[in-house]
C-alpha positions as protocol buffer text, in pm:
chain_id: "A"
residue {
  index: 1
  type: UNK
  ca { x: -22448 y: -9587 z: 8198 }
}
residue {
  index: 2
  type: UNK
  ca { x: -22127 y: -9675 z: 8258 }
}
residue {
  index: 3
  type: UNK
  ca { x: -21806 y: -9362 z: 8424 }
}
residue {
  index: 4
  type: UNK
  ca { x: -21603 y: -9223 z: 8149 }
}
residue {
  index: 5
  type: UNK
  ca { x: -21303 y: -9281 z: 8179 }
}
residue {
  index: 6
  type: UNK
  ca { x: -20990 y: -9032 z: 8046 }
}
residue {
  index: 7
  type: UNK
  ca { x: -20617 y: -9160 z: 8035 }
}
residue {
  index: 8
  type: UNK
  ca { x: -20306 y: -9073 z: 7877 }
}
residue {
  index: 9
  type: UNK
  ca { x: -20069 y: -9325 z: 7710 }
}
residue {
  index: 10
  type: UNK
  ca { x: -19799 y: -9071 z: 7795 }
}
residue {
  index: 11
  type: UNK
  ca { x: -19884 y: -9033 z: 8164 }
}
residue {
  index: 12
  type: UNK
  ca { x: -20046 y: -9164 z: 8437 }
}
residue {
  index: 13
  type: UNK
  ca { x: -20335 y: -8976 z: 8696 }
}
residue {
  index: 14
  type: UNK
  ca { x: -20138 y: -8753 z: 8939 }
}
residue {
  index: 15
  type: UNK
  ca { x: -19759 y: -8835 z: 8750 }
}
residue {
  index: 16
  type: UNK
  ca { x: -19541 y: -8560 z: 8564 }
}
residue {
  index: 17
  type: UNK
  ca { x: -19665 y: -8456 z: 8258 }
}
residue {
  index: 18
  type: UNK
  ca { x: -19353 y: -8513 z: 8015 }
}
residue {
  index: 19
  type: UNK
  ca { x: -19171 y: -8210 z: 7914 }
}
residue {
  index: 20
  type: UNK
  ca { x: -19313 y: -8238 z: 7530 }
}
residue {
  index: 21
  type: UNK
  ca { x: -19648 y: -8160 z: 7627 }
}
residue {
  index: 22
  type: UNK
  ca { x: -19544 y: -7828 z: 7810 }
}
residue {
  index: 23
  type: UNK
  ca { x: -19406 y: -7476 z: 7695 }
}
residue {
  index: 24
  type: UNK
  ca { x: -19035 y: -7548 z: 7831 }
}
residue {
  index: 25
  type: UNK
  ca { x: -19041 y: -7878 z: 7546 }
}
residue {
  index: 26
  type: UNK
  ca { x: -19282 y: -7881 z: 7213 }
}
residue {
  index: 27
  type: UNK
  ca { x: -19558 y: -7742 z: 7338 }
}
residue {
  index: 28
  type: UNK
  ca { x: -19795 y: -7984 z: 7208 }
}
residue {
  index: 29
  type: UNK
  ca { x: -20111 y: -8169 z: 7383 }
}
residue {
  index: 30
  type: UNK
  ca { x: -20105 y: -8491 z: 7473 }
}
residue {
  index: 31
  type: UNK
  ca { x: -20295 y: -8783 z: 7341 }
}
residue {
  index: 32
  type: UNK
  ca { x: -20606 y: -8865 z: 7568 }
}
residue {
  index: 33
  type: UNK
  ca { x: -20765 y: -9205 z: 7538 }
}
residue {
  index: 34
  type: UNK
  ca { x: -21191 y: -9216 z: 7625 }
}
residue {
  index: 35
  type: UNK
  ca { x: -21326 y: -9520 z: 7769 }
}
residue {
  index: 36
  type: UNK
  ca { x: -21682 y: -9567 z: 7817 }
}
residue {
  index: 37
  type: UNK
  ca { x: -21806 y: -9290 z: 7573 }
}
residue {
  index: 38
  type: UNK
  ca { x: -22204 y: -9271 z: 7618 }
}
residue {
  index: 39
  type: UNK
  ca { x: -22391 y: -9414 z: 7261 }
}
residue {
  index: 40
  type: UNK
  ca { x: -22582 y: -9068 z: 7263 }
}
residue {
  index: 41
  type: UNK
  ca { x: -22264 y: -8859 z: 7254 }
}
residue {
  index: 42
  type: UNK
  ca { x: -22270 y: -8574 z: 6975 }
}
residue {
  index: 43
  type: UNK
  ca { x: -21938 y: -8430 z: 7054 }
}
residue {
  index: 44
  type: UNK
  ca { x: -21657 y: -8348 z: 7289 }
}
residue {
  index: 45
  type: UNK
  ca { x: -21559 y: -8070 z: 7470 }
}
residue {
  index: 46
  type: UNK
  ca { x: -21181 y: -8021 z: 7687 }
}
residue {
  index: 47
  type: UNK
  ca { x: -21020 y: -7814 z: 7879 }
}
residue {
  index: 48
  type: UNK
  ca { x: -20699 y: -7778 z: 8064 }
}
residue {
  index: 49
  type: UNK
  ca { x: -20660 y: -7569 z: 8381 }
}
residue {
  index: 50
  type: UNK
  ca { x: -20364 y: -7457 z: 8576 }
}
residue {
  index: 51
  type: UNK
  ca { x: -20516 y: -7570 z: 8939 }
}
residue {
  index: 52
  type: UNK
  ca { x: -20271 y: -7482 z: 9150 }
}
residue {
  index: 53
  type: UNK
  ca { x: -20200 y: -7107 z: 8934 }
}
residue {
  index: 54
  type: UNK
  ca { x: -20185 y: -6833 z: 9283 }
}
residue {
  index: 55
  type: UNK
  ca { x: -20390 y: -6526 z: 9137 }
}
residue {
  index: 56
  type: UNK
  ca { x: -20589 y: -6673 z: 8947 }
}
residue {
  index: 57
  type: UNK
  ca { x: -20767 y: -7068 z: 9090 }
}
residue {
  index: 58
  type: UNK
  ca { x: -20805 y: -7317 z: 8765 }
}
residue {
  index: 59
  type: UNK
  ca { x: -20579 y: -7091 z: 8487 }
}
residue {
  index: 60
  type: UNK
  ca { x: -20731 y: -7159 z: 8182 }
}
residue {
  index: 61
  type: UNK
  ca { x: -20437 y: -7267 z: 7907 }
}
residue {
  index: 62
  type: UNK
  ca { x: -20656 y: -7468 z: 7646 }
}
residue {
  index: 63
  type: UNK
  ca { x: -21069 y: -7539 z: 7554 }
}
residue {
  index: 64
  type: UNK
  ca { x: -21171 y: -7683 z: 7268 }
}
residue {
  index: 65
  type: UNK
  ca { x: -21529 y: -7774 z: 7170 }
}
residue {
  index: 66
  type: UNK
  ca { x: -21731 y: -7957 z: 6897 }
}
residue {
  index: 67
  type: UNK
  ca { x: -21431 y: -8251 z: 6854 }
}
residue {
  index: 68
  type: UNK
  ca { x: -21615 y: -8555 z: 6674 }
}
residue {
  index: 69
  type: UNK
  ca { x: -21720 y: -8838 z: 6892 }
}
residue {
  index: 70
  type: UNK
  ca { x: -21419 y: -9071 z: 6917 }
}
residue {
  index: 71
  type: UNK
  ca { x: -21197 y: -9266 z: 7190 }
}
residue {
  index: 72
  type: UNK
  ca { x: -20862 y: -9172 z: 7089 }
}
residue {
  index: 73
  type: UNK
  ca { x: -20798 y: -8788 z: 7076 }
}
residue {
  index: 74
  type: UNK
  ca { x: -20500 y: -8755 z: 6932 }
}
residue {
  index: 75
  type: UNK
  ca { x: -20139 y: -8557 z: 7056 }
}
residue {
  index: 76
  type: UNK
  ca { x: -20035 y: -8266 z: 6899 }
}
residue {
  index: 77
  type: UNK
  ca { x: -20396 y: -8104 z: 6788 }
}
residue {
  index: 78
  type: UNK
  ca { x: -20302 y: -7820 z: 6548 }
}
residue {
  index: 79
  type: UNK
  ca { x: -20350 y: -7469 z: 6620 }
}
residue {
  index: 80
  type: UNK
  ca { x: -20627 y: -7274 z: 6446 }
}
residue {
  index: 81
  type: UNK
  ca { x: -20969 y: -7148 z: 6590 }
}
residue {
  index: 82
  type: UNK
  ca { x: -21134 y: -7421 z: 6282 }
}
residue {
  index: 83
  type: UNK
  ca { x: -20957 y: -7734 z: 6303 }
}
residue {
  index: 84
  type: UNK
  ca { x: -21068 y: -7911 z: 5931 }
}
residue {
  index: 85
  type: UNK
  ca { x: -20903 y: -8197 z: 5971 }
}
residue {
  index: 86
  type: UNK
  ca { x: -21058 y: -8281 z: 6332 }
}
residue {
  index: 87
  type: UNK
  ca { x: -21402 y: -8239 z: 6195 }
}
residue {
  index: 88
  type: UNK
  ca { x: -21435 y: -7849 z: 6219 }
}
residue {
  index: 89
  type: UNK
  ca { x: -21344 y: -7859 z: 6574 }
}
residue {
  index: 90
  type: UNK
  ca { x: -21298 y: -7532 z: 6721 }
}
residue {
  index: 91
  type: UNK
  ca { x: -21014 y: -7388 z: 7016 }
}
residue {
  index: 92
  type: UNK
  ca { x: -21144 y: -7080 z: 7181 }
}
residue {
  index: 93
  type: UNK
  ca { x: -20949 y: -6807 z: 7387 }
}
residue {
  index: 94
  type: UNK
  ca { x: -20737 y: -6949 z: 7681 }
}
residue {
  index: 95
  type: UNK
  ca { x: -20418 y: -6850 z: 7771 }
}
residue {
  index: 96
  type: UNK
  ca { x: -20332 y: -7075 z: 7403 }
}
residue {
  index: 97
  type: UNK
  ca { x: -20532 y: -6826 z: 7172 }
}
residue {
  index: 98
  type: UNK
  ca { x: -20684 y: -7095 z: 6934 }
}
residue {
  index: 99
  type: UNK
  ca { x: -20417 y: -7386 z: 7112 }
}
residue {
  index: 100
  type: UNK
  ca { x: -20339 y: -7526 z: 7348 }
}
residue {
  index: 101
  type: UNK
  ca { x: -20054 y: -7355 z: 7548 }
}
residue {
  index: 102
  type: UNK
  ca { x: -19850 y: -7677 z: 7762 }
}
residue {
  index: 103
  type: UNK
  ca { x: -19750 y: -7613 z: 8134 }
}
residue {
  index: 104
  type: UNK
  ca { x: -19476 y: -7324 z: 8218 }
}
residue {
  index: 105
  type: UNK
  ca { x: -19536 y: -7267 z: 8607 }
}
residue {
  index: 106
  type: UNK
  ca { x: -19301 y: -6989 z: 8718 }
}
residue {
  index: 107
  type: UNK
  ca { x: -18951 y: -7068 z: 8883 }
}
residue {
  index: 108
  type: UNK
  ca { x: -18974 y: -7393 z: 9049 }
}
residue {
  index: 109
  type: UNK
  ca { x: -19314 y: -7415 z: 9198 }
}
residue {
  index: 110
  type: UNK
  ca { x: -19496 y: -7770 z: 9105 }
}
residue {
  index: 111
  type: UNK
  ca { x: -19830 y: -7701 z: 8947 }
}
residue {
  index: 112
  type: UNK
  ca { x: -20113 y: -7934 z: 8917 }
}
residue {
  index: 113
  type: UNK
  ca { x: -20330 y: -7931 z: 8553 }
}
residue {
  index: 114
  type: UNK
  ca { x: -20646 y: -8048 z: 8493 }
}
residue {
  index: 115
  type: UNK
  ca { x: -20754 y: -8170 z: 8180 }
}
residue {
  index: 116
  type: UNK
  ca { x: -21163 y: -8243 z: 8164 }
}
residue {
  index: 117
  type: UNK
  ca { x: -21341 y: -8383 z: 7910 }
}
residue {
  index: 118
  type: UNK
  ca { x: -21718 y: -8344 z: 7821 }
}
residue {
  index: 119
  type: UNK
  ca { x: -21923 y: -8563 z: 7665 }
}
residue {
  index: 120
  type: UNK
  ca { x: -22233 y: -8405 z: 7519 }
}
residue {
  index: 121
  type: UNK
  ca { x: -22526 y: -8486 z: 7328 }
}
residue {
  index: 122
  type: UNK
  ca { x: -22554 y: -8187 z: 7056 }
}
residue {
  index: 123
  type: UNK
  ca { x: -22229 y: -7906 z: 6939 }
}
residue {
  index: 124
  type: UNK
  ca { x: -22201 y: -7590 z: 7071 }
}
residue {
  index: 125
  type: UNK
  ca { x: -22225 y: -7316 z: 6791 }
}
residue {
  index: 126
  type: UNK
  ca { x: -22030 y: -7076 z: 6970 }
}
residue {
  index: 127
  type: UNK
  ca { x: -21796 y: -6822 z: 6843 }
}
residue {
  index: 128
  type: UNK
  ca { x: -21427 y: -6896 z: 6805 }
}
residue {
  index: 129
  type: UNK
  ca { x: -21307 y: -6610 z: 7004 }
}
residue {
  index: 130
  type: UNK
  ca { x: -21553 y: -6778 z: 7309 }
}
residue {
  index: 131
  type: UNK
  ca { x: -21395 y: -6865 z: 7646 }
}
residue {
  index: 132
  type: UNK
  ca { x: -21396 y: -7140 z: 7871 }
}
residue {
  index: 133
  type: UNK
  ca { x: -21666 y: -6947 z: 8012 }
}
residue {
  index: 134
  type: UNK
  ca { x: -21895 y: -6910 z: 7738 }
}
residue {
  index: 135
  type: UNK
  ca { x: -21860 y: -7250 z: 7662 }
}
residue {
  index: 136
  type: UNK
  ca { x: -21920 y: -7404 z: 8039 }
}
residue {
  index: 137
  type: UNK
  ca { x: -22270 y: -7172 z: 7932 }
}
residue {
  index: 138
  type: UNK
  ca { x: -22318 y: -7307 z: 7590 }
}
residue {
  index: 139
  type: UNK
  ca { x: -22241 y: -7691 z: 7763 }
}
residue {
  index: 140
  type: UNK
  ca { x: -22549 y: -7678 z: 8034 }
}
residue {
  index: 141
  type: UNK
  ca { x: -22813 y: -7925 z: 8009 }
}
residue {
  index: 142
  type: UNK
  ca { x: -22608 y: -8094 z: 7766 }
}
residue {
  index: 143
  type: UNK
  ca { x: -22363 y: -8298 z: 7949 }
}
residue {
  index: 144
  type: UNK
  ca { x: -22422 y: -8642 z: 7935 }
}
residue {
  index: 145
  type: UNK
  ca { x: -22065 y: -8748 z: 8092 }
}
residue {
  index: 146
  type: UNK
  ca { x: -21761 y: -8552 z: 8255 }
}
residue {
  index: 147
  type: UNK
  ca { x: -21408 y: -8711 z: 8394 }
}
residue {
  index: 148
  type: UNK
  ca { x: -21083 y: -8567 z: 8424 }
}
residue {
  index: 149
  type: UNK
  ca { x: -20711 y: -8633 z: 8422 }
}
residue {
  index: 150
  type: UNK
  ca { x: -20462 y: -8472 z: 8596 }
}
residue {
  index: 151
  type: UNK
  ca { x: -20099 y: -8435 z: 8621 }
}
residue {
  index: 152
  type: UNK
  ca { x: -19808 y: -8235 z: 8771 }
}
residue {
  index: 153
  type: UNK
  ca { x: -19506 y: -7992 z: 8628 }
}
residue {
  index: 154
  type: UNK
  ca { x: -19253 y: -7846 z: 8771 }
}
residue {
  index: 155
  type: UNK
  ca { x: -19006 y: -7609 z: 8502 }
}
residue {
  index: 156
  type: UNK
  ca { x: -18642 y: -7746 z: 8576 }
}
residue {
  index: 157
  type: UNK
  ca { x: -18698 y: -8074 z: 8667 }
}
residue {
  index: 158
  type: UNK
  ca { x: -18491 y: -8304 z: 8648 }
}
């Protein structure tokens, strides 16, 4: 089986994520592009960490969970613990209650965020008001594929 493989059209692996995607600008996620998506995939899981956050290692701002199978996940995913239009998706409880909640590191300190996706081959029938926790649980033995994509922010930069 062939390395999934998670891009951004908006940024590259280790860049500056653009202001839009972060709390300082429209606070929206960005688009993520799969490549290599295994044929017994059932859904998709993702979450974004703070990595570099100094009381509390990998931050959680965003998880979402039971996303249809598909290679393009779009920018801008709603908010809402149910997401109808995404195929009854759900967003758990991060630090973006039912959202996801864009980079806002404090004062000028450059932070590094990690966005992973999960491949799996079944849903995860867990509660909306689950955490990245429950759902790393929920995920085990059900992971067919993991990759990530990282990028930098820094509030004030010009």
């Amino acid at each position: 089986m062939q390395e999934l493989k998670v891009t951004s059209t908006d940024f590259v692996e280790g860049d500056y994520i653009p202001i839009r995607y972060s709390a300082r600008g429209e606070d929206i996620s960005p688009p993520l592009q799969l490549d290599n998506i295994s044929p017994e995939a059932k859904s998709i899981a993702i979450t974004m960490d703070d990595a570099s956050h100094p009381l509390f290692p990998n931050y959680n701002h965003w998880v979402i969970w039971n996303v249809p199978v598909q290679a393009v996940i779009p920018e801008a995913i709603p908010h809402g613990a149910t997401l109808e239009n995404l195929g009854n998706a759900r967003q758990g409880i991060a630090y973006g209650r039912h959202r996801y909640k864009g980079p806002k590191p404090p004062f000028k300190s450059i932070h590094t965020y990690i966005f992973t996706v999960y491949i799996l081959d079944s849903t995860c029938g867990l509660s909306e008001n689950s955490h990245k926790k429950q759902l790393l649980s929920a995920m085990e033995g059900h992971i067919l594929q993991k990759a990530t994509l990282s990028g930098q922010f820094q509030n004030h930069r010009k």
